[in-house]
C-alpha positions in Angstrom: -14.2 -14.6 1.6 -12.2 -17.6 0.2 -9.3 -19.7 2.2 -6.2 -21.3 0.3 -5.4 -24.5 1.8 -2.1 -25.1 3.4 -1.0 -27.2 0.1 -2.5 -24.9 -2.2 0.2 -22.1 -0.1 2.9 -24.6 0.1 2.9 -26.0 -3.5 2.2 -22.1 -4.6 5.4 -21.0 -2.6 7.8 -23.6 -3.8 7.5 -23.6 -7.8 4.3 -21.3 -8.7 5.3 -17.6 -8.4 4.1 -15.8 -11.3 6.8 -14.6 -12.9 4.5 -12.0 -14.9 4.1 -10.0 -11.4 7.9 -9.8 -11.0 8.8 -8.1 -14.3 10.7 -5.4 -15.0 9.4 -1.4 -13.7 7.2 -0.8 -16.8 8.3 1.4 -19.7 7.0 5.2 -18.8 5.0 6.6 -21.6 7.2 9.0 -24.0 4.9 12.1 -24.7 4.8 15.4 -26.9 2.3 18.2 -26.8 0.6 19.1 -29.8 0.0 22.7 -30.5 -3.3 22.5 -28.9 -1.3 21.5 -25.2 -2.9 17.8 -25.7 -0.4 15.4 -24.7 -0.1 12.7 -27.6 1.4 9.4 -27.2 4.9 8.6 -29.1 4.1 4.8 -28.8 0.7 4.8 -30.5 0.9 7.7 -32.6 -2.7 9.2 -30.7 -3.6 12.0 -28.6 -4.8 11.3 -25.0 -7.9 13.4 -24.9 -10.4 14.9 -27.2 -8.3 18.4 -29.1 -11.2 20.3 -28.6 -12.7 19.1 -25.3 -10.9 15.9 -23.3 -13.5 16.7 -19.9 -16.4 17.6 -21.7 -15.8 13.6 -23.4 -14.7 11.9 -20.3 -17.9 13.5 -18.6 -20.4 12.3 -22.0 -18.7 8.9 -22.9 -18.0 7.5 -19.7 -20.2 8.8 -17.2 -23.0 10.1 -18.8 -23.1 6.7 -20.8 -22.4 4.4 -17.4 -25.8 6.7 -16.2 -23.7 8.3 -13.4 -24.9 10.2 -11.2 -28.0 8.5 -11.5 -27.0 4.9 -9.9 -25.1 6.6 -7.1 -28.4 7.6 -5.9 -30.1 4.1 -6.6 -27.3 1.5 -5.7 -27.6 -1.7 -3.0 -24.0 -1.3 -2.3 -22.2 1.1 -0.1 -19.6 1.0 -2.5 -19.8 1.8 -5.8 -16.7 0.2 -8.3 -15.3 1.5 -11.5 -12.8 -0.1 -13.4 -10.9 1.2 -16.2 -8.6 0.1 -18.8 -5.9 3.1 -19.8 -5.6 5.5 -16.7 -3.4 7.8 -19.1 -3.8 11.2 -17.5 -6.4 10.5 -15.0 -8.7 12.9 -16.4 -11.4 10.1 -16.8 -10.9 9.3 -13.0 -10.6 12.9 -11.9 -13.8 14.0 -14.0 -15.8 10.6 -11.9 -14.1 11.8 -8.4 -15.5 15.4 -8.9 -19.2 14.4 -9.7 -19.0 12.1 -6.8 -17.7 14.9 -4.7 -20.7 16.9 -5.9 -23.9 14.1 -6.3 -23.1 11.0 -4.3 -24.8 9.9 -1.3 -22.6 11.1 1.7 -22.7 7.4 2.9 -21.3 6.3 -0.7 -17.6 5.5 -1.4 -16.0 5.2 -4.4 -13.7 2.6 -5.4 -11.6 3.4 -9.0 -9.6 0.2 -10.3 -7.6 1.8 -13.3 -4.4 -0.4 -15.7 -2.1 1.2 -17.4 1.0 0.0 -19.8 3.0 3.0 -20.1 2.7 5.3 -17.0 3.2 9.1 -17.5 6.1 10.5 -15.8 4.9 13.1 -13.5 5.5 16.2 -15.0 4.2 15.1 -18.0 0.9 14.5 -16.0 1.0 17.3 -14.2 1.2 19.1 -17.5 -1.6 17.4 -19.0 -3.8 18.3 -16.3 -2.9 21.8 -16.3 -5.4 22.3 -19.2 -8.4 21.9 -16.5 -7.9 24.3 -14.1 -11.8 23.4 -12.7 -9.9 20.2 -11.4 -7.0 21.4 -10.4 -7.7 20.8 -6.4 -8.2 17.0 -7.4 -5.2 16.7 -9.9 -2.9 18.3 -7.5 -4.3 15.6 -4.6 -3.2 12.9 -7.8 -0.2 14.3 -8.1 0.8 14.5 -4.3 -0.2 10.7 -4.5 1.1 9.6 -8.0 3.2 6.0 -7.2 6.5 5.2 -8.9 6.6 3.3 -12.3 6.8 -0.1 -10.8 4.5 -3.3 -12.0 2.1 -3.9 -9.6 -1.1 -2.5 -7.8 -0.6 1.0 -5.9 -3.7 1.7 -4.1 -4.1 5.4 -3.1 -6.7 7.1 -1.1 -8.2 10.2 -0.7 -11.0 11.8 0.8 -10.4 9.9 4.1 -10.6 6.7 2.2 -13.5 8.1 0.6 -12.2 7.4 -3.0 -9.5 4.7 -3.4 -7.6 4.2 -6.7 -5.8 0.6 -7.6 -4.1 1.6 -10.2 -2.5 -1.0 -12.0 0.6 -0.4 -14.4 1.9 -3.3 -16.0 0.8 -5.1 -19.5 -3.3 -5.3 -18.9 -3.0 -8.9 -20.5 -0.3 -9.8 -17.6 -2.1 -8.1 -14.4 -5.8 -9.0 -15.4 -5.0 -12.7 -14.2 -3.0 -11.1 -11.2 -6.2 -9.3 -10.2 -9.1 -11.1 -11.4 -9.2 -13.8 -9.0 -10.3 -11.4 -6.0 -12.1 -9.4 -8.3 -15.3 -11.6 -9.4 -18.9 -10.2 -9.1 -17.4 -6.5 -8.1 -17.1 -3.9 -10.9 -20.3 -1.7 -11.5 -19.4 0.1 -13.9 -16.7 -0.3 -17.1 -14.8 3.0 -18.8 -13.5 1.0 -22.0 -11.1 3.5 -22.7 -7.1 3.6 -23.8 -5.8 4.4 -27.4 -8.1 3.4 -30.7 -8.2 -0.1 -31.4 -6.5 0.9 -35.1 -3.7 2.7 -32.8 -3.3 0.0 -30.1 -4.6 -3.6 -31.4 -2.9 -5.7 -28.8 -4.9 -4.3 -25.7 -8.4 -4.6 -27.4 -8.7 -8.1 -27.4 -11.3 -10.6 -26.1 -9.8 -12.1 -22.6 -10.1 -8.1 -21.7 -13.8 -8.5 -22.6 -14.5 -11.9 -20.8 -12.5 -10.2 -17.6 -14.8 -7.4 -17.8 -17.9 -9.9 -17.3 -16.5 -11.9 -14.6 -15.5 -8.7 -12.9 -19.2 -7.5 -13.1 -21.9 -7.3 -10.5 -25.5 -8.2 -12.2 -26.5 -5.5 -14.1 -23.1 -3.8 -14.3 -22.4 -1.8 -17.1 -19.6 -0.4 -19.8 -19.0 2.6 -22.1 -16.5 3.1 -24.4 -15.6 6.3 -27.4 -15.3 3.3 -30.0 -17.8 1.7 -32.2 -15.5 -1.0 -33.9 -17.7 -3.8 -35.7 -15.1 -6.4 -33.5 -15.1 -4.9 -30.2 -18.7 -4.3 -30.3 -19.1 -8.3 -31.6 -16.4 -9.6 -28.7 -18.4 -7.6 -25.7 -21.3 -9.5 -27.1 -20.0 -12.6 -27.0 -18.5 -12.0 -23.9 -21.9 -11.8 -22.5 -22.4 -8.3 -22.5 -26.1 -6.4 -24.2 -24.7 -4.2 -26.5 -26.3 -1.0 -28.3 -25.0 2.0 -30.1 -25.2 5.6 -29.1 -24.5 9.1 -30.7 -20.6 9.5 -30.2 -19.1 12.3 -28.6 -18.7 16.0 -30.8 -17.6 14.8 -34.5 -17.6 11.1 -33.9 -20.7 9.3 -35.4 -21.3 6.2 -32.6 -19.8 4.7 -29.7 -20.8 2.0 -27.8 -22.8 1.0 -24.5 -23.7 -2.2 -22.2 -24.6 -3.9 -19.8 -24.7 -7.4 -18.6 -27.3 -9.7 -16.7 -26.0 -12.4 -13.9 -28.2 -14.7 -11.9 -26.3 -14.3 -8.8 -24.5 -11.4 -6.8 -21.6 -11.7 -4.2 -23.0 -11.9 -0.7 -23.5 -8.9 1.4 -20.4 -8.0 3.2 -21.0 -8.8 7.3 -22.0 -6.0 9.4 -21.0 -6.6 12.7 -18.1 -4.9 15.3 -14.7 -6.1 14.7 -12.2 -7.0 17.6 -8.2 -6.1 17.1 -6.0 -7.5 19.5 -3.4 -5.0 19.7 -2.2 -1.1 20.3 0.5 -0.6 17.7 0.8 0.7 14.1 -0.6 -2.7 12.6 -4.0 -2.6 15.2 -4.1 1.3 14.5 -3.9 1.0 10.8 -6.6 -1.9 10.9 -8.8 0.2 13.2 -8.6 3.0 10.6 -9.5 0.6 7.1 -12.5 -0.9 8.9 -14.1 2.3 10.6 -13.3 4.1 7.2 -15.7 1.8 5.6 -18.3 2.0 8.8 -17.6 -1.0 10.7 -17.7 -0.3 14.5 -14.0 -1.1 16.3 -13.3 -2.6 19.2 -9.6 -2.5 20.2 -8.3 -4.5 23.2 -4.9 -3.4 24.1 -2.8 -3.6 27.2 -1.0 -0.4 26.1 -1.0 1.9 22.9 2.4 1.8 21.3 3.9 0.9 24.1 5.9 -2.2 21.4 7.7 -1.7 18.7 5.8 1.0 18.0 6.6 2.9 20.8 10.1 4.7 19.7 10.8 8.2 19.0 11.8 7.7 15.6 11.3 5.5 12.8 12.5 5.1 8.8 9.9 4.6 6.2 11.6 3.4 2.9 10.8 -0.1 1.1 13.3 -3.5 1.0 15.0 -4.0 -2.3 17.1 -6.7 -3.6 18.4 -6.5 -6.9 16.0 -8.9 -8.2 12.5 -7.9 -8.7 12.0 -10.7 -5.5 8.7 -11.4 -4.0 9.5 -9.7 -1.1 10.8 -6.4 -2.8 7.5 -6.4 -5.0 5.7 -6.6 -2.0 7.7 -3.4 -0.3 8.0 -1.7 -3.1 3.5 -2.0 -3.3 3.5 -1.7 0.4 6.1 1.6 0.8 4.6 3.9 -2.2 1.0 3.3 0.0 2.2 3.9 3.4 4.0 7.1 2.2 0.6 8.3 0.5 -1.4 7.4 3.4 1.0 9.1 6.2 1.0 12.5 4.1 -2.3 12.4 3.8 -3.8 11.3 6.9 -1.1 12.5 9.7 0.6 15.7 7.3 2.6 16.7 10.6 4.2 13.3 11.6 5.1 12.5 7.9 8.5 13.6 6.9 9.5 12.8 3.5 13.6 13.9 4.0 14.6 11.0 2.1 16.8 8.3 3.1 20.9 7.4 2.3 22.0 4.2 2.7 25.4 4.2 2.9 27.9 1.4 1.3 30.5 1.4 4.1 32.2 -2.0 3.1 33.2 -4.0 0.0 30.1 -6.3 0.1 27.3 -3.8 0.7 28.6 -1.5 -1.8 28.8 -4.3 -4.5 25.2 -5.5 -3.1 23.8 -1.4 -3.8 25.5 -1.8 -7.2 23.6 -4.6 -8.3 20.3 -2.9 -7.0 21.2 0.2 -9.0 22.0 -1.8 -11.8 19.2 -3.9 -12.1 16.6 -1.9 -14.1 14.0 -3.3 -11.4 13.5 0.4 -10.0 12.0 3.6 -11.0 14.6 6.6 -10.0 11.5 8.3 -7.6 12.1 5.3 -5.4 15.9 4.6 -5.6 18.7 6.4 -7.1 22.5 5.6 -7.0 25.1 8.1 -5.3 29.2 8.3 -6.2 31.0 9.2 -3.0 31.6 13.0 -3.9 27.6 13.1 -4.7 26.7 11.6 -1.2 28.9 14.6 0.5 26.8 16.9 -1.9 23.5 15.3 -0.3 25.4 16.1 3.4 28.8 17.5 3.7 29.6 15.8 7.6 28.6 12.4 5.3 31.8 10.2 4.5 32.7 10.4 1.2 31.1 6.7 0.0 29.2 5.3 -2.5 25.2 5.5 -1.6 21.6 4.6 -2.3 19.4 7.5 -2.0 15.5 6.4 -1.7 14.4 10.3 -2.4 10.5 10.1 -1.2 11.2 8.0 1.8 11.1 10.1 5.5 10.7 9.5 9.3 8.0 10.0 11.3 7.4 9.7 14.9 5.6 6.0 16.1 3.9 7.1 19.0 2.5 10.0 18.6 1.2 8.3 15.0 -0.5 5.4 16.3 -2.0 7.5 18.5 -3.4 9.9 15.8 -4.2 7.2 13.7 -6.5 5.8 16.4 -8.0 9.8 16.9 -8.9 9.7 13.3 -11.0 6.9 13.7 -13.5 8.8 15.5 -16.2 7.3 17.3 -16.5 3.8 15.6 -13.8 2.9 17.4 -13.6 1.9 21.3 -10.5 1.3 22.9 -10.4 -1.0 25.8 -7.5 -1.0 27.6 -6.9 -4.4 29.8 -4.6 -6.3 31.6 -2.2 -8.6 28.8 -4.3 -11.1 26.8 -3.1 -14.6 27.4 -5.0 -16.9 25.4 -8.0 -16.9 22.8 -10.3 -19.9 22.3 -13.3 -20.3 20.3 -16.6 -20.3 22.2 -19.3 -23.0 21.7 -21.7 -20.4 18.8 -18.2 -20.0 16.7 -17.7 -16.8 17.8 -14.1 -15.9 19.3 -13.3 -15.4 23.5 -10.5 -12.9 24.6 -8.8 -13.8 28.1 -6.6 -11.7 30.0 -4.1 -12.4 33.3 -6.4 -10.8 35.4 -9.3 -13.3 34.0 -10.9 -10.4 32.5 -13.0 -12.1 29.1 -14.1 -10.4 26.3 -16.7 -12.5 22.9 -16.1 -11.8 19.5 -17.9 -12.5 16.4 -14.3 -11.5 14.3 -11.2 -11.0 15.8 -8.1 -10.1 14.5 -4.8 -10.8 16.3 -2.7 -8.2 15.4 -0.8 -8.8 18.8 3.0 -8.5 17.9 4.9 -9.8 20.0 2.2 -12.0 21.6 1.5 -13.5 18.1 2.9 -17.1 18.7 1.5 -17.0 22.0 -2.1 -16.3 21.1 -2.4 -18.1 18.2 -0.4 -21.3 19.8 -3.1 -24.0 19.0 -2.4 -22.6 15.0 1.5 -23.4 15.7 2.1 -20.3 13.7 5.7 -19.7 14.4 7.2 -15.8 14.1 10.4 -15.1 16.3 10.6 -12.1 18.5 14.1 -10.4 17.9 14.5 -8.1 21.0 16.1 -4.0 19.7 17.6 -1.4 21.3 17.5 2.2 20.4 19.8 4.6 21.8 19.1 8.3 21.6 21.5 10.8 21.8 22.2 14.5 22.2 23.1 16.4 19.0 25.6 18.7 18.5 26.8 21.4 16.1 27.0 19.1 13.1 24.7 16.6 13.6 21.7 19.2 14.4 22.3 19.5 10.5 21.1 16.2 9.4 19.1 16.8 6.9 17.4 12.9 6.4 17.9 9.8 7.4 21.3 8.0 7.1 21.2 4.2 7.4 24.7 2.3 7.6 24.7 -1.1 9.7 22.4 0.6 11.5 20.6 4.0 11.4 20.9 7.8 12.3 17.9 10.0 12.3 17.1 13.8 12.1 17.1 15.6 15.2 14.0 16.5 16.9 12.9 18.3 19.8 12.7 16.2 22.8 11.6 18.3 25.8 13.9 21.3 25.1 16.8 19.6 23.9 17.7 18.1 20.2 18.3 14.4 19.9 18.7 12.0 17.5 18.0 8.3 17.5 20.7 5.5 16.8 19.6 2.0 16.0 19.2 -0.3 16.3 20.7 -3.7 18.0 19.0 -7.2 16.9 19.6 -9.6 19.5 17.7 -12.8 18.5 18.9 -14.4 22.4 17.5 -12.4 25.5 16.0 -13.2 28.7 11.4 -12.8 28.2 11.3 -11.4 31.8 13.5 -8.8 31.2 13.9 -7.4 27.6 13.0 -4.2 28.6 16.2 -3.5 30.6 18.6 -1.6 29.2 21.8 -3.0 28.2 24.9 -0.7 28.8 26.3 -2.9 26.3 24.3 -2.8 23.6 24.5 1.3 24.4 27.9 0.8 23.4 27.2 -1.3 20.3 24.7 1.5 18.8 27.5 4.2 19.2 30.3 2.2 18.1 28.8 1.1 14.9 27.8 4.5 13.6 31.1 5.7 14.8 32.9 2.8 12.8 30.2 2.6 10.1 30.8 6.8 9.1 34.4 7.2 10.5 33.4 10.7 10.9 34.8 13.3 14.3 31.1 14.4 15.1 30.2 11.0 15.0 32.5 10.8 18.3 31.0 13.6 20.3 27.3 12.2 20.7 26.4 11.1 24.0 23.9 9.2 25.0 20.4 10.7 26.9 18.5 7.8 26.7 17.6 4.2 25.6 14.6 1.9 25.3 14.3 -1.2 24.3 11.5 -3.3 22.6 10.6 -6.8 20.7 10.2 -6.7 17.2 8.0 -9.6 15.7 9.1 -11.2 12.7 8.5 -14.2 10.2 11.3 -16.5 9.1 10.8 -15.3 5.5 11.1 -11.6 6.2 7.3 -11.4 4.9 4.1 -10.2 6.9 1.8 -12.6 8.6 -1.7 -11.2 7.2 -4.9 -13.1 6.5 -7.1 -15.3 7.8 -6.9 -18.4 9.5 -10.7 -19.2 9.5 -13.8 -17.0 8.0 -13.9 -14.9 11.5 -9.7 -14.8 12.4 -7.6 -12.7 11.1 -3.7 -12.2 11.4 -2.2 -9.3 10.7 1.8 -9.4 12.6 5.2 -10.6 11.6 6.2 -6.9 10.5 9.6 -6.8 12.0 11.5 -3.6 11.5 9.9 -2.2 9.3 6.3 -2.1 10.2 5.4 0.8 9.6 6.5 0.7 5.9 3.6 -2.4 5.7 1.0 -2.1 8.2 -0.7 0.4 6.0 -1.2 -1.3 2.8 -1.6 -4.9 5.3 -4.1 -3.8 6.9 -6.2 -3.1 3.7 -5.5 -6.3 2.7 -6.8 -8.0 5.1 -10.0 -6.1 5.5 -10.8 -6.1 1.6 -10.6 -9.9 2.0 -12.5 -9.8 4.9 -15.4 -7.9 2.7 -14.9 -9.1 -0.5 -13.4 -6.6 -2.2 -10.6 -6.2 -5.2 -7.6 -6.2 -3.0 -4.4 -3.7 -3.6 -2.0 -6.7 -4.1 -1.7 -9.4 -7.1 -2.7 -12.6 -6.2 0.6 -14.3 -6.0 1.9 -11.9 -3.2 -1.1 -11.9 -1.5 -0.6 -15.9 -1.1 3.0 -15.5 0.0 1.7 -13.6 3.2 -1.0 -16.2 3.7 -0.3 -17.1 7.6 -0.7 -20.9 7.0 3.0 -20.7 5.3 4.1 -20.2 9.1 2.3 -23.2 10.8 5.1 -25.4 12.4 4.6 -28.4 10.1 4.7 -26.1 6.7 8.4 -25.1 6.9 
């Protein structure tokens, strides 16, 4: 694992952001269908898949010609990696994921890093893939998990994390240097696909090549349909052996390699992991690092019993209407934390979509912008007239709106909690007294002290603490701010039982649920940056008041004036002057992962996989200029 100085961050922050990973949502592919059903693309003039046989290709050319199954059976590494240029229609990566299904070690996983220019829209996929119907369990598991068009990395898992996908859409020549960098000495195996070169010139050039080899472990290899006299003269000067073999049905050769290197990355460290923490950031930690075998040890003074304790709680990602740092990051971070919640915790994910509501001059001219921008595919955001907000909700007021249509509410508690069930027995949960300090013991490994002077040694700890962050990680003078909420619930009535999603305004309105016999809602939340430490917990009749008042001002609807409040809690929501997470590490054997504030559970998923693919050296689901914005050296005191 490598560190980035506190410079490298700062000088990095203030002039270096690569524009190239803020660009535009990429252009979705425009297809037809031949008369044979194969989809063809309008941009390059060629089909996507062999006319006669796409799978029976995929299976000869690419894995047959990488010697899969084979090195599943005969590979050092507990992960095997396949990267791929052109996803297209998947049906390379679905063909892989089904022989792995069927021949791999049960110990093995499977790690599929795919780039793609022109993304298919989804029912063009979906169509595409109806032509297998012997993979239709696995393309309808794609399909459930298929990201928006938006430049970037969206890293998608399935099989419990079994199989991950970083697919990649954006120009290969701009997100290669985005990805590279954490990417060195990785890659097994290479699927050279995407149109001809005669079709599609500009992607087969030689920086692909030379990115292939740096991405390679020793003795990785590549396959690819072509035999072009240049591409077959680039791989080889790229560093690659290359020999010709008998190409697939009519075509005469295609090509094969692989590539010698003196050294290998180091073996990724074996030993238990300690989290600091019980909420949705420790949880979704617990669950990357036992997914990939590591044994868990989770030292909590309570689970969920934070900001992660409410009855209710929006997932939907932070736009601005620029293509900013910070909304590249949600937009990665919100298209992973949907896919992981529906497919990990199917009962607690409910995907009812979310209205945000322009109830005032400024907001609406601030959602007009955003709609305007071209920065966003329509599956993530869409823009509402007044009379089509009423459509989406008749008891709505009749205002302008942006409607994110695959964002949803889920329940924190009681998904922390599963979370933490689904990491089965790697994981031990060891619930103490609160943790007052950390300090690093005389062998470099970590020691854990609680009030009640109860002391725990750790070889690698990760504070992912909340709001205890500042405290524990004092002698770092990394500085978040704890911003203490309020969230009022209250009893529904004849119209608001109706809700049909989540409405967000100044503040927010949620579905009813069930709460002990009788239907509630939650209304949210106050953000009160001045409280008393001793006694945030109480509950302010005031800020009661606050939380009723602004919905009723905010929607200027009657119902709105009939709710009455049952109940009210109130929390501490940790968050970083920048709006961005705190996650990575502040030495080879501390990690950070904290700083969510509101909206943790939209990033805790896709942070927490962050921080452990650092942590073991693997591609990581972020290009490399976010992943240095969230770099928890930005917050030391003297950085600022």
């Amino acid at each position: 694992m490598t560190h980035v100085s506190l410079t490298a961050i700062g000088n990095f922050v203030s002039h270096q952001f690569n524009k190239r990973s803020t660009s535009e949502q990429p252009a979705t592919a425009t297809v037809t269908f031949n008369n044979l059903g194969v989809p063809v693309s309008t941009e390059f003039d060629d089909i996507y898949f062999n006319n006669e046989n796409g799978l029976a290709e995929s299976r000869y050319v690419f894995l047959q010609h990488n010697d899969l199954p084979t090195r599943w059976q005969t590979s050092l590494h507990s992960t095997f990696r396949i990267a791929e240029t052109g996803f297209g229609t998947g049906l390379n990566f679905l063909a892989c994921w089904q022989l792995f299904r069927q021949t791999a070690p049960a110990h093995q996983r499977l790690h599929y890093v795919s780039f793609e220019k022109y993304p298919l829209q989804k029912a063009d996929l979906e169509r595409a893939l109806g032509a297998f119907p012997e993979l239709a369990e696995l393309a309808h598991a794609l399909l459930d998990a298929y990201p928006a068009a938006q430049t970037g990395c969206h890293r998608m898992q399935f099989d419990n994390n079994r199989v991950v996908v970083d697919l990649w859409f954006g120009d290969i020549h701009e997100q290669l240097p985005n990805w590279l960098p954490n990417a060195k000495n990785t890659i097994d195996a290479w699927f050279l696909d995407g149109f001809a070169p005669d079709k599609n010139p500009q992607m087969w050039q030689p920086n692909v090549y030379q990115a292939m080899a740096h991405s390679c472990r020793n003795s990785g290899t590549f396959a690819t349909f072509t035999a072009a006299g240049a591409v077959r003269r680039d791989l080889t000067e790229a560093g690659f052996e290359v020999t010709k073999s008998k190409g697939f049905g009519r075509k005469r050769e295609m090509l094969r390699g692989t590539i010698q290197k003196k050294a290998n990355a180091a073996s990724p460290p074996s030993e238990t992991v300690t989290v600091i923490g019980g909420g949705i950031a420790a949880a979704c930690l617990a669950w990357s690092l036992t997914q990939r075998g590591h044994p868990v040890q989770l030292i909590t003074s309570g689970i969920a019993d934070g900001a992660s304790g409410n009855a209710q709680g929006a997932v939907y990602p932070l736009l601005h209407a620029e293509l900013s740092p910070l909304s590249q990051f949600y937009v990665s971070a919100f298209d992973h934390a949907r896919q992981f919640y529906q497919s990990n915790c199917p009962d607690l994910w409910h995907a009812t979509g979310v209205i945000h509501l322009a109830f005032n001059a400024i907001r609406e001219q601030r959602q007009h912008k955003i709609a305007d921008s071209g920065c966003y595919a329509p599956e993530l955001v869409t823009s509402l007239t007044a009379t089509q907000t009423q459509t989406m909700w008749e008891p709505l007021p009749a205002l302008p709106a942006l409607f994110y249509p695959n964002s949803g509410w889920l329940p924190p508690q009681r998904l922390v909690e599963q979370i933490l069930r689904n990491c089965g027995e790697r994981l031990t949960i060891m619930e103490v007294s609160p943790i007052t300090e950390i300090s690093k013991t005389s062998n470099s490994n970590w020691q854990v002290e609680t009030s009640a002077s109860e002391r725990f040694e750790a070889s690698t700890l990760i504070v992912a603490a909340g709001a205890n962050t500042s405290q524990l990680l004092a002698q770092w003078r990394i500085e978040t701010q704890n911003v203490r909420g309020q969230v009022t619930q209250v009893a529904a009535n004849d119209v608001s039982a109706t809700c049909p999603m989540v409405v967000c305004y100044k503040g927010y309105f949620t579905p009813a649920i069930n709460n002990n016999g009788e239907l509630t809602h939650c209304v949210g939340a106050t953000y009160n940056r001045e409280f008393k430490s001793e006694s945030y917990q109480d509950i302010e009749a005031a800020d009661t008041e606050e939380n009723l008042l602004t919905l009723q001002d905010n929607l200027a609807q009657p119902w709105t004036h009939e709710l009455r409040a049952v109940n009210n809690r109130a929390s501490l929501r940790n968050t970083t002057r920048d709006h961005l997470p705190a996650c990575g590490w502040l030495t080879d054997n501390l990690g950070v992962l904290s700083g969510l504030g509101s909206r943790g559970f939209t990033s805790a998923p896709l942070c927490a996989e962050l921080l452990v693919s650092q942590w073991l050296g693997e591609p990581q689901p972020l290009a490399e200029p976010l992943i240095k914005r969230l770099a928890p050296q930005r917050l030391q005191a003297d950085s600022a």
